[in-house]
C-alpha positions in Angstrom: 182.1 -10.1 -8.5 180.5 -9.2 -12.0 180.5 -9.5 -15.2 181.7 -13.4 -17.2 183.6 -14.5 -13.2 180.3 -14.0 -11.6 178.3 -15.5 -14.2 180.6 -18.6 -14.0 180.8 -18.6 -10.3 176.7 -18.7 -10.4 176.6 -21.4 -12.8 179.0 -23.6 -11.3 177.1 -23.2 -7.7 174.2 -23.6 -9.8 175.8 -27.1 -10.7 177.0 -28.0 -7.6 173.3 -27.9 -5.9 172.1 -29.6 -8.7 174.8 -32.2 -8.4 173.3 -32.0 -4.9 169.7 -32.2 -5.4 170.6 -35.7 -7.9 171.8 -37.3 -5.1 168.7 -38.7 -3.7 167.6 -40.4 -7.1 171.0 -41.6 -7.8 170.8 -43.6 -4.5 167.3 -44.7 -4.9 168.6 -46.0 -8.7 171.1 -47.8 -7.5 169.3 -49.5 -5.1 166.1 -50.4 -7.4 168.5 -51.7 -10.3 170.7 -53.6 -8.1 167.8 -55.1 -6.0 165.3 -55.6 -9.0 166.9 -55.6 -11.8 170.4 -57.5 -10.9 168.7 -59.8 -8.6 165.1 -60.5 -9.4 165.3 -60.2 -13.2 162.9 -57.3 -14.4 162.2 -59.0 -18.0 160.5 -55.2 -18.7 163.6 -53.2 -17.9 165.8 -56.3 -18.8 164.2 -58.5 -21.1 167.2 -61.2 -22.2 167.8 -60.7 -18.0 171.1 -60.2 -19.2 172.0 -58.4 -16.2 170.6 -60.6 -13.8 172.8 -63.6 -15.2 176.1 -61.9 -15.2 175.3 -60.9 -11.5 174.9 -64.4 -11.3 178.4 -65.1 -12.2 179.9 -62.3 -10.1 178.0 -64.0 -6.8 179.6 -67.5 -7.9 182.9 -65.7 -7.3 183.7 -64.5 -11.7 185.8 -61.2 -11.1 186.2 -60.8 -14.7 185.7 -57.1 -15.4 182.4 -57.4 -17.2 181.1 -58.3 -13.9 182.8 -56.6 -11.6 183.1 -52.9 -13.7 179.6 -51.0 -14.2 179.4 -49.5 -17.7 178.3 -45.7 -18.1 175.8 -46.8 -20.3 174.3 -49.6 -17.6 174.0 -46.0 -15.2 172.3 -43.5 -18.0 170.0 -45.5 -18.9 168.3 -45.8 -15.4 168.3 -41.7 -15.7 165.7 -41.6 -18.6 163.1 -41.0 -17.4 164.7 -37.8 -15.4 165.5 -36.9 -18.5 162.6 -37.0 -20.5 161.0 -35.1 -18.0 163.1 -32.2 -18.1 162.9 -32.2 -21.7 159.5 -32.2 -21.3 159.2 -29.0 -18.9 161.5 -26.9 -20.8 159.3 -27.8 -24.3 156.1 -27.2 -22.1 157.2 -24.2 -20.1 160.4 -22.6 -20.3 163.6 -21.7 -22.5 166.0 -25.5 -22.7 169.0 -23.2 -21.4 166.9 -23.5 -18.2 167.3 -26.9 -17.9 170.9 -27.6 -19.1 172.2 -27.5 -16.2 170.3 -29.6 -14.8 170.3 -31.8 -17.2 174.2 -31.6 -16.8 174.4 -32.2 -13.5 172.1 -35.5 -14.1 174.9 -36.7 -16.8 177.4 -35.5 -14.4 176.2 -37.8 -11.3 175.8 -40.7 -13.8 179.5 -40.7 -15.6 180.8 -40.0 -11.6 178.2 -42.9 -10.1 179.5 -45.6 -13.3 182.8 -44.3 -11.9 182.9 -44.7 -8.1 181.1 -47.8 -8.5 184.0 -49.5 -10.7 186.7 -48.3 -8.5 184.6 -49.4 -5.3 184.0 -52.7 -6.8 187.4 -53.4 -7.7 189.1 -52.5 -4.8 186.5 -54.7 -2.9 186.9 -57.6 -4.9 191.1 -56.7 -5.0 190.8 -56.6 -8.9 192.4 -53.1 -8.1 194.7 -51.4 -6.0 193.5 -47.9 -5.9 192.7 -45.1 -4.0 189.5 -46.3 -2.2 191.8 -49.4 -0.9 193.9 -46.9 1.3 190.6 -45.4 2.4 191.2 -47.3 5.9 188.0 -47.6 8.2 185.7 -46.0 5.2 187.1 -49.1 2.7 186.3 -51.6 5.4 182.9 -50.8 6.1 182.1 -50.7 1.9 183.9 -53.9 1.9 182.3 -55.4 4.7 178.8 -53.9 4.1 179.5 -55.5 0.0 180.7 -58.7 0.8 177.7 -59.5 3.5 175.7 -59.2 0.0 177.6 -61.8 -1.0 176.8 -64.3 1.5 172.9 -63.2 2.1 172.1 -62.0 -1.6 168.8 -60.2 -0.1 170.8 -57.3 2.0 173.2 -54.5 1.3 172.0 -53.7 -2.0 174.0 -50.4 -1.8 177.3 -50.5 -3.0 177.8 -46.4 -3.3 175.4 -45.5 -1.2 175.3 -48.1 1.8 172.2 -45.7 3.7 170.0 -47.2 1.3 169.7 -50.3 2.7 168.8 -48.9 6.2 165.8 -46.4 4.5 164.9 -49.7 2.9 165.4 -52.1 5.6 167.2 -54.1 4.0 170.6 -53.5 5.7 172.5 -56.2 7.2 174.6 -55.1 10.4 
């Protein structure tokens, strides 16, 4: 394959492992946002602990949409610093076409993350009928795993990524 195909088919595997490579801090955001930010009120990464209130409400039982749905704003901002640091390397060391995909794939796993975690959430909660409700014994689990958090607010802080909890012990069988 040569020529614009195999440039595209290079690129697009190029994004995939990148996609790939993301997944690790994805996780590890979600988990420090939801544990530290949501629950014990960071006043440095949220200083009116606006996040931490409206959290509030959705443990009381609130399943209005602001907070039950995740905006993509609330899951790129956690990616700063990722991307200041790739900004940084290419203005230090290489060419910024060598980090545009990466940078891509960073924007790519937040939009998808802010996502999942809506549809998740909803179905969860039974805001929404959708896709991840007909999941079966996958749709359980999340939904068990997620409501346990509601009962014992110190466990299961991982709504997308439920393995979090175990790295971090904080897992509630």
């Amino acid at each position: 394959m040569g020529g614009f195909a195999g440039a595209y088919a290079a690129g697009l595997l190029t994004l995939v492992l990148w996609v790939a490579a993301w997944t690790p801090l994805v996780a590890l955001l979600e988990y420090a946002v939801h544990r530290w930010v949501q629950h014990k009120g960071v006043r440095l990464l949220d200083p009116a602990l606006y996040h931490r209130l409206s959290h509030r409400e959705h443990h009381r039982g609130s399943l209005h949409h602001e907070f039950v749905d995740t905006t993509p704003k609330d899951c790129l901002l956690p990616t700063m610093p990722a991307w200041l640091g790739l900004a940084a390397w290419a203005f230090a060391v290489g060419p910024w076409h060598s980090v545009v995909i990466p940078m891509a794939a960073l924007l790519a796993w937040a939009l998808l993350y802010a996502w999942l975690w809506t549809r998740i959430h909803r179905a969860i909660h039974g805001v929404e009928h959708n896709w991840f409700e007909r999941s079966g014994i996958v749709f359980r689990f999340f939904s068990t795993h997620h409501l346990k958090h509601h009962r014992t607010a110190g466990v299961n802080f991982g709504a997308v990524f439920p393995w979090t909890d175990v790295v971090f012990g904080t897992r509630c069988a």
